[in-house]
PAGU-170207 format. One record per residue (C-alpha): residue in one letter; x, y, z; residue number from 1. Coordinates in steps of 0.2 Angstrom, whole numbers. Layout:
<recs>
- A / X / Y / Z / NUM
...
</recs>
This chain:
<recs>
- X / 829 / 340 / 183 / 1
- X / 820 / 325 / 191 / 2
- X / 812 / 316 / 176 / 3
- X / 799 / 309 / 188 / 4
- X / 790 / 329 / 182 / 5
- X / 785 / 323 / 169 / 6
- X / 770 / 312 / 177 / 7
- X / 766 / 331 / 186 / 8
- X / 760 / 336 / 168 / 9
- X / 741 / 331 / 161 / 10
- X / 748 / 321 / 148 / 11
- X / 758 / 311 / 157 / 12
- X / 747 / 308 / 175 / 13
- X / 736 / 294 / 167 / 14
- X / 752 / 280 / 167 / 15
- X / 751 / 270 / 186 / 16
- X / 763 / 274 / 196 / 17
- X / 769 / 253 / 196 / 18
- X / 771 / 255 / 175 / 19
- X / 782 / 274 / 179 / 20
- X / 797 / 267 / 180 / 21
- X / 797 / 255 / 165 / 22
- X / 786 / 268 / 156 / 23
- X / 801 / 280 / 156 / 24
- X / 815 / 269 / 153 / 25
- X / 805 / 266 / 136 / 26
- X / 809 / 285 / 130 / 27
- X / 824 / 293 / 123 / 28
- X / 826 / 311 / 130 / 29
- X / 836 / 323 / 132 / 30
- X / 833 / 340 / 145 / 31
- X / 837 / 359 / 136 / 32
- X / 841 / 373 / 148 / 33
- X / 837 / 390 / 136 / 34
- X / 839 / 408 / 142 / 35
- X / 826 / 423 / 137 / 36
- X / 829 / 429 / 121 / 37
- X / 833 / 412 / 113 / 38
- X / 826 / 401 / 99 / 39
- X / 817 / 385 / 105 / 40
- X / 813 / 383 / 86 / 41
- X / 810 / 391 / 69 / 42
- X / 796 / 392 / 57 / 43
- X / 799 / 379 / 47 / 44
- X / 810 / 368 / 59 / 45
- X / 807 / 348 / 56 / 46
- X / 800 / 345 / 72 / 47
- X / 808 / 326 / 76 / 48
- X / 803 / 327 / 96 / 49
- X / 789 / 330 / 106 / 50
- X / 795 / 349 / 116 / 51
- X / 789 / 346 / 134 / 52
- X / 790 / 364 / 142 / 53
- X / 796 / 361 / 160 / 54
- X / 799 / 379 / 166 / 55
- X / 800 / 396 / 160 / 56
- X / 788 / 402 / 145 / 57
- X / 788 / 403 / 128 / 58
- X / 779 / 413 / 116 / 59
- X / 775 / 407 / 98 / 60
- X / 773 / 419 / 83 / 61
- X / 772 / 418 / 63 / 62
- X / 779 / 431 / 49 / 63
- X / 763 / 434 / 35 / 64
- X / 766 / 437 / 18 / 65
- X / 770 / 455 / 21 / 66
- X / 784 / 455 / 35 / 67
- X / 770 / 458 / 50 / 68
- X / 775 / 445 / 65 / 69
- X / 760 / 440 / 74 / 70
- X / 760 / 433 / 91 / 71
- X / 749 / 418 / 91 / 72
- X / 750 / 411 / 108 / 73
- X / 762 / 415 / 124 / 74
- X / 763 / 395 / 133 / 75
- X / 768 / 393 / 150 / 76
- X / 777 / 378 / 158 / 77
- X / 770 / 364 / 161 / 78
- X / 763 / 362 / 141 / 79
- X / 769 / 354 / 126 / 80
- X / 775 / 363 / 111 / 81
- X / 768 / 360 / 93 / 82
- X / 760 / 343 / 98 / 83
- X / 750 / 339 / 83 / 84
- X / 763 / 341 / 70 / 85
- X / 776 / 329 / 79 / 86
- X / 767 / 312 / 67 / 87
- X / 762 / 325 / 51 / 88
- X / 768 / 319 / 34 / 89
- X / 774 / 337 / 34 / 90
- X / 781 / 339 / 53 / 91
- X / 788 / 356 / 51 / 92
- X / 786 / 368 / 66 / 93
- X / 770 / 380 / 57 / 94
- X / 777 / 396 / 69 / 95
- X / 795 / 401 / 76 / 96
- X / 795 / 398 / 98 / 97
- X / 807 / 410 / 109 / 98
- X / 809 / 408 / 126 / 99
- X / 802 / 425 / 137 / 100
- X / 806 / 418 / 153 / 101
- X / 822 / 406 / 157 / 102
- X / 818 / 387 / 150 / 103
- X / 818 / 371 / 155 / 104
- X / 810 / 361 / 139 / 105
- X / 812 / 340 / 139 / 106
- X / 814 / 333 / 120 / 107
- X / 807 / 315 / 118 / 108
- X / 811 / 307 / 101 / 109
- X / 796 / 305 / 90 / 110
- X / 802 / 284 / 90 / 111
- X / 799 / 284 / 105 / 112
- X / 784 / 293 / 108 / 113
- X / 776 / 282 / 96 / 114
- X / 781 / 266 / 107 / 115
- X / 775 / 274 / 121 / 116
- X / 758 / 279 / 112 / 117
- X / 757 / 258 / 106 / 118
- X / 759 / 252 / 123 / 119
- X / 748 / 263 / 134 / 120
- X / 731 / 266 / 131 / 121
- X / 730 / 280 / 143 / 122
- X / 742 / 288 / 137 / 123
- X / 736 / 286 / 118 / 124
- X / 718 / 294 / 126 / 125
- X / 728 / 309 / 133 / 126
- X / 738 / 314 / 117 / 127
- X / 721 / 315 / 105 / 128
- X / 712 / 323 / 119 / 129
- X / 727 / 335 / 119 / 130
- X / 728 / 336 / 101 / 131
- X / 710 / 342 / 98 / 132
- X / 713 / 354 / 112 / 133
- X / 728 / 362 / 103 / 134
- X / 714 / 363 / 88 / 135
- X / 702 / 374 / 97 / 136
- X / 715 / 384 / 100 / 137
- X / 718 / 386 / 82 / 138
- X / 700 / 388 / 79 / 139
- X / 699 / 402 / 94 / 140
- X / 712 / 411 / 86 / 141
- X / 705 / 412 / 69 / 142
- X / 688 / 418 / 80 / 143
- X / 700 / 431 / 88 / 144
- X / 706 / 438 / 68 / 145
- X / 691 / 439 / 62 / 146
- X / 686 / 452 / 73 / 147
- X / 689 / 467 / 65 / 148
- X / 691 / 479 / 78 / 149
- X / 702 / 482 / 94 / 150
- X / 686 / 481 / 104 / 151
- X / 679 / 467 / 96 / 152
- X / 693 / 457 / 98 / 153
- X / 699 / 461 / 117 / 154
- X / 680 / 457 / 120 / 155
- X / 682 / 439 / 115 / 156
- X / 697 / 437 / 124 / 157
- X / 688 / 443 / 139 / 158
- X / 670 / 429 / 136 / 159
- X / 684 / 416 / 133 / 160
- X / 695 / 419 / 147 / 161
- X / 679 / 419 / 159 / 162
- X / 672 / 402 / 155 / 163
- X / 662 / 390 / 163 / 164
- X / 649 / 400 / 170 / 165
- X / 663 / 412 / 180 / 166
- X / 664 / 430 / 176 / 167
- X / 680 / 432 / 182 / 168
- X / 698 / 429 / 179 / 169
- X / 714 / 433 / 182 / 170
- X / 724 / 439 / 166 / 171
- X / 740 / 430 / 163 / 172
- X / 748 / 442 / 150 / 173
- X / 755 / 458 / 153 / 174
- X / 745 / 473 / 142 / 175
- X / 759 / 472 / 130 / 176
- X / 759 / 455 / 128 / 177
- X / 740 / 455 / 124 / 178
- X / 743 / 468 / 112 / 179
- X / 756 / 458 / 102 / 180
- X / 743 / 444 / 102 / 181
- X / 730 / 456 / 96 / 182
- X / 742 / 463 / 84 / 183
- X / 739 / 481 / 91 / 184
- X / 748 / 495 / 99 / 185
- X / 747 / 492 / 117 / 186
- X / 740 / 510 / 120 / 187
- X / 727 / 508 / 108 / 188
- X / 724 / 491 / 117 / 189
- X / 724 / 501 / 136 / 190
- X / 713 / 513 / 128 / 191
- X / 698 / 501 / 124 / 192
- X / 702 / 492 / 141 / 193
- X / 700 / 511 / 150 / 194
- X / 683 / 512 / 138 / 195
- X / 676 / 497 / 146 / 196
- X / 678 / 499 / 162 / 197
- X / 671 / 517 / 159 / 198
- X / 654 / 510 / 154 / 199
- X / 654 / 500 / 168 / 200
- X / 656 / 481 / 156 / 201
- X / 671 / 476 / 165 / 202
- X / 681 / 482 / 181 / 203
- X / 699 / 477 / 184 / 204
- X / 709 / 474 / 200 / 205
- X / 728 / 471 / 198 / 206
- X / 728 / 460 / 186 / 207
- X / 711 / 452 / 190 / 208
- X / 697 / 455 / 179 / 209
- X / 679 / 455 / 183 / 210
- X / 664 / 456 / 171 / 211
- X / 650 / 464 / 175 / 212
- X / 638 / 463 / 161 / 213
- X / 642 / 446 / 151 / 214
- X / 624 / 449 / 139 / 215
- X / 632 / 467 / 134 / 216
- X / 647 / 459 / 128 / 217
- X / 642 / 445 / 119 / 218
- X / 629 / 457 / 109 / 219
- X / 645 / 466 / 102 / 220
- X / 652 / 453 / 93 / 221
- X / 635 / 443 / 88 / 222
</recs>
């Protein structure tokens, strides 16, 4: 791959492009080529580099106390992987990545991230910003679980995918990969979908979703 990609990725497009070429040569990195169906990392995996997802897509799951695997989030290229925990006094990856589709992930040694962090301010702006984004995630998730039912909880995904005053989106996941991030059957998950679009809440085409009655659904889970 052409390094220079990395500067195509929001944490990266802050450092001028006069400082690029001295800014790189500052970090050590190497490039992993991983096929579907293999580990990028397990739960519990120091995590000694900062994973730069290039290509492909990765999902990211974690084993509860009774065996159940839940699904916490499917990331597509271009996003780093398990960001916050690269400078944690305990930097073990918290959740075991596998690639979905064919990967091309860059590792850049925690050393050398740091420098890089020390020398540019911008740079140092985009990391936190991207760190407090990964923890709403988290926080959106725990939302997501604390819905109790199938219903409740594809209707937050729905309000949170349309944001910004849009009321419509195009749904990234396939209904079987929703369902493993609901932790959910995925015809139980196509039959609340079906219930929806029956009361006239939502409609679907292809895989663009349109709602059509935001008040209704935000009542449901008030």
């Amino acid at each position: 791959m052409d390094i220079n990609e990395l500067f195509t990725i929001p944490l990266f497009d802050s450092i001028p492009p006069e400082k690029r070429e001295v800014f790189l040569s500052g970090l050590d990195y190497t490039v992993s080529f991983l096929e579907k169906g293999e580990l990028v990392a397990r739960s519990g995996d120091l995590c000694k580099h900062l994973y730069l997802l290039m290509k492909g897509k990765v999902k990211t799951e974690m084993v509860d106390g009774s065996g159940a695997v839940l699904r916490i989030e499917t990331i597509y290229a271009h996003r780093p992987l398990a960001p916050a925990f690269l400078f944690a006094e305990n930097n073990r990856f918290p959740v075991t990545v596998t690639v979905l589709e064919d990967a091309e992930i860059v590792l850049i040694s925690r050393d050398s991230v740091l420098t890089a962090l020390l020398q540019y301010e911008s740079f140092l702006k985009k990391f936190l910003l991207l760190n407090a984004e990964c923890m709403k995630c988290l926080t959106d998730k725990l939302h997501l679980l604390a819905c109790k039912t199938i219903r409740s909880r594809l209707i937050f995904y729905l309000l949170d995918q349309a944001k910004n005053g849009t009321s419509s989106f195009v749904m990234k996941e396939t209904q079987q990969e929703l369902a493993d991030y609901f932790g959910v059957t995925r015809p139980a998950l196509a039959k609340v979908l079906y219930e929806l679009m029956e009361e006239g809440l939502i409609r679907q085409e292809k895989r663009q979703i349109f709602i059509t009655d935001k008040q209704a659904l935000r009542r449901e889970i008030m």
